[in-house]
Backbone as JSON Lines, residues from 0, in Angstrom:
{"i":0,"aa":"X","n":[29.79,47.92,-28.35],"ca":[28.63,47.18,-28.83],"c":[28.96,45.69,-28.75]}
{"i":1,"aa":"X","n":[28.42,44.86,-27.7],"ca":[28.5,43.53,-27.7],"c":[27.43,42.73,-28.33]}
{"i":2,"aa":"X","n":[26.32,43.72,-28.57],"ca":[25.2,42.65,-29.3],"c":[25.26,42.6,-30.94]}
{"i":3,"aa":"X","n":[25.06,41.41,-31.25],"ca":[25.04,41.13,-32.88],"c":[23.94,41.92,-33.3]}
{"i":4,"aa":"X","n":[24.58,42.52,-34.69],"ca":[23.25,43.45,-35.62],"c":[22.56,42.63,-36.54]}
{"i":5,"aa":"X","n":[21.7,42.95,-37.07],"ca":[21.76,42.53,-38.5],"c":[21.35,43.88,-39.27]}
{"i":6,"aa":"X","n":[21.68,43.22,-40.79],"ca":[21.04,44.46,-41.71],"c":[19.86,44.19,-42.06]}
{"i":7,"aa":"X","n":[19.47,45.72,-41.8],"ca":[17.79,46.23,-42.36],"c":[17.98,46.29,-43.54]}
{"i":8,"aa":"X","n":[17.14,44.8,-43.81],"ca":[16.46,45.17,-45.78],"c":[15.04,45.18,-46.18]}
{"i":9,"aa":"X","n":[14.73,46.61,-45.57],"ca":[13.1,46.11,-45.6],"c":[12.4,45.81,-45.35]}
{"i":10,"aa":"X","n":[12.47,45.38,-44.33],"ca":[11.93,44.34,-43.44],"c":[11.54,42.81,-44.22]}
{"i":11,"aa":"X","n":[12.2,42.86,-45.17],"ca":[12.02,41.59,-46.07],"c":[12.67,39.96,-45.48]}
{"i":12,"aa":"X","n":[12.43,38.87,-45.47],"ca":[13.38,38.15,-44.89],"c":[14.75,37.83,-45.94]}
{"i":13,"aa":"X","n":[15.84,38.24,-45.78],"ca":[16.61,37.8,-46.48],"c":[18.15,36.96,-45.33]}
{"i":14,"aa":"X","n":[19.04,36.49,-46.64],"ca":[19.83,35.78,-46.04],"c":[20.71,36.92,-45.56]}
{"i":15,"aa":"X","n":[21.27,36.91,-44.44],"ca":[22.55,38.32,-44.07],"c":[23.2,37.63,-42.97]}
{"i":16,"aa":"X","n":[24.05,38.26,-42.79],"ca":[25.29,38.09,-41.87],"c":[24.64,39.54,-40.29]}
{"i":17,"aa":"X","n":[25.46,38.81,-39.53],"ca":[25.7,39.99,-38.52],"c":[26.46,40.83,-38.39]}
{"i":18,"aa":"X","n":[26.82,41.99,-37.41],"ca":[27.99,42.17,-36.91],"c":[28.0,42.57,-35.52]}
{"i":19,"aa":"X","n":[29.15,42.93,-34.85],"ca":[29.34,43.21,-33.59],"c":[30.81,43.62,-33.45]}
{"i":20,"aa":"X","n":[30.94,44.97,-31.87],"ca":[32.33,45.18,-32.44],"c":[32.94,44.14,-30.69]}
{"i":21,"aa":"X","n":[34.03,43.63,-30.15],"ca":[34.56,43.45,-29.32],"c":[35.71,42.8,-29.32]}
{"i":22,"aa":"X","n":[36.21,43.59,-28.06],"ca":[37.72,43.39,-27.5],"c":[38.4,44.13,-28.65]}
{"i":23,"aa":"X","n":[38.18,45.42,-29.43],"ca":[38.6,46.12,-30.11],"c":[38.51,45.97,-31.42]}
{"i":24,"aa":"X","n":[37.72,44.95,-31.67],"ca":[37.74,44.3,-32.95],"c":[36.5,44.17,-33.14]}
{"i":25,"aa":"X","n":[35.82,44.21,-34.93],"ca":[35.07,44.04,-35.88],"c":[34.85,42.59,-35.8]}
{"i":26,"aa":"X","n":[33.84,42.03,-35.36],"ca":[33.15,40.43,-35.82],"c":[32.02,40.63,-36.49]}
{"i":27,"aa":"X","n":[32.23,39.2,-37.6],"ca":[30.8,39.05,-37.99],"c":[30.59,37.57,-38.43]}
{"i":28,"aa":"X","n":[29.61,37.34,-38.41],"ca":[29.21,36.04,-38.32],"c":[27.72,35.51,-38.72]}
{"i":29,"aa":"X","n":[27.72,34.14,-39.21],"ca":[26.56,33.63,-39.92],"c":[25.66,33.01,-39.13]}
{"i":30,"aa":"X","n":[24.3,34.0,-38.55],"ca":[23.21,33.65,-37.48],"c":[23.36,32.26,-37.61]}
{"i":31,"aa":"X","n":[22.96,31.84,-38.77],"ca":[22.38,30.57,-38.82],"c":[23.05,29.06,-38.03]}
{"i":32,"aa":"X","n":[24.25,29.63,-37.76],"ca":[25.54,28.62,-37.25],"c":[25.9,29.31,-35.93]}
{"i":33,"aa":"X","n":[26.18,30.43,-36.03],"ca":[26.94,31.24,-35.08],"c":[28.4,31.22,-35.08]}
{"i":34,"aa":"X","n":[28.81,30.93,-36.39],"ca":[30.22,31.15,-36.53],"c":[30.85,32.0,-36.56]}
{"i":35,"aa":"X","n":[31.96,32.47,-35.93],"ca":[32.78,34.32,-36.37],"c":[33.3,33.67,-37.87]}
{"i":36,"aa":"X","n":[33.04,34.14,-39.14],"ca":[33.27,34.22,-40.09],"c":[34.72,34.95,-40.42]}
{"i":37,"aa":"X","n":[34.58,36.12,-40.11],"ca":[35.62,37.61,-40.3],"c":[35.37,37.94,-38.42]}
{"i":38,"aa":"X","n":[37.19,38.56,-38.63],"ca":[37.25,39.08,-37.54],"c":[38.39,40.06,-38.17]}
{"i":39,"aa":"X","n":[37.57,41.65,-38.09],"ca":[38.85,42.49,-38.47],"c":[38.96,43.75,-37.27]}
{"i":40,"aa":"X","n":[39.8,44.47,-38.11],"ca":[40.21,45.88,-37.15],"c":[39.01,46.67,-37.43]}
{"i":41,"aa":"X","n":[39.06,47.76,-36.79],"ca":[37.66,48.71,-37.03],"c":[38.34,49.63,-38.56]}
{"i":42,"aa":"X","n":[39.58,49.84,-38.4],"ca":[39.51,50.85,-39.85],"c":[39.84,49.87,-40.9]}
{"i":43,"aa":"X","n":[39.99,48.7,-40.99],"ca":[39.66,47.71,-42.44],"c":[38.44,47.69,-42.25]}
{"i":44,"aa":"X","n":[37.16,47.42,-41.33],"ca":[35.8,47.74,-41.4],"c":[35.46,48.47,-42.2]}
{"i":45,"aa":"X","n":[36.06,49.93,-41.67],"ca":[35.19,51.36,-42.08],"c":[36.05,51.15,-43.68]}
{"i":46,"aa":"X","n":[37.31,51.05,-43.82],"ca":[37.26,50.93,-45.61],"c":[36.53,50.11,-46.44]}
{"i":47,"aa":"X","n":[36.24,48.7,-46.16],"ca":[35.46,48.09,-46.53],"c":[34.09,48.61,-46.5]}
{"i":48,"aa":"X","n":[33.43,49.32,-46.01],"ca":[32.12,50.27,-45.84],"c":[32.09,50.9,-46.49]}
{"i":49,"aa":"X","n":[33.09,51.6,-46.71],"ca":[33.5,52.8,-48.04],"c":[33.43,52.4,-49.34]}
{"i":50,"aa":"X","n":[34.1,51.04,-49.15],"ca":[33.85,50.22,-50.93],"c":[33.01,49.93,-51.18]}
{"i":51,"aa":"X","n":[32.03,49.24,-49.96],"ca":[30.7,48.91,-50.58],"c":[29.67,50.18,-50.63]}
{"i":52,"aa":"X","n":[29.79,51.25,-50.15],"ca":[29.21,52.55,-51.13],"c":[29.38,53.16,-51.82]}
{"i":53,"aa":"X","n":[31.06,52.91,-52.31],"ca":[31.29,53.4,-53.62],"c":[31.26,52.26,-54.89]}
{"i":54,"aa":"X","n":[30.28,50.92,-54.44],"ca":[30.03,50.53,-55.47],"c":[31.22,49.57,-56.2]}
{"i":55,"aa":"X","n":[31.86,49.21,-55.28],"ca":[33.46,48.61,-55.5],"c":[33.28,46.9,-55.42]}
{"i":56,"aa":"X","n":[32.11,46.23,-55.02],"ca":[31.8,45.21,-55.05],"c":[30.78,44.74,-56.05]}
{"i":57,"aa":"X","n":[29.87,45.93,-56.52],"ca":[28.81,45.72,-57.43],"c":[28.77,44.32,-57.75]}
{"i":58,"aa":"X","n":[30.15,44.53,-59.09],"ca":[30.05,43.28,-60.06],"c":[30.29,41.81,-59.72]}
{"i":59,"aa":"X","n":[29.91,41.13,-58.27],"ca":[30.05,40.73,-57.64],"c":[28.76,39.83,-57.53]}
{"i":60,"aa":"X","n":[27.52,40.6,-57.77],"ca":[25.88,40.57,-57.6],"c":[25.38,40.56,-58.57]}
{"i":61,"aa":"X","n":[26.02,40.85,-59.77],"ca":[25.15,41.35,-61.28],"c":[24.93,40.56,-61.71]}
């Protein structure tokens, strides 16, 4: 996957980040600039995915 995502919220406009995976690696970055922000491995990705559905960032937003 070379093209940047964004997340579906609804179709609401909100502020979000992208992502994209290349050259073996997890990027993501802030549309608004086009900066790579984070650049990780794919399985620190997928754990980090895991935390944020088990709710491991919550208190973060509250």
């Amino acid at each position: 996957m070379n093209d940047w995502k964004k997340a579906s919220l609804g179709g609401e406009a909100h502020e979000s980040l992208e992502v994209r995976t290349a050259d073996d690696m997890v990027e993501i970055r802030d549309p608004d600039t086009g900066d790579i922000i984070v650049r990780t491995t794919p399985r620190k990705w997928a754990a980090f995915l895991l935390g944020v559905k088990a709710g491991e960032f919550d208190h973060f937003v509250a």
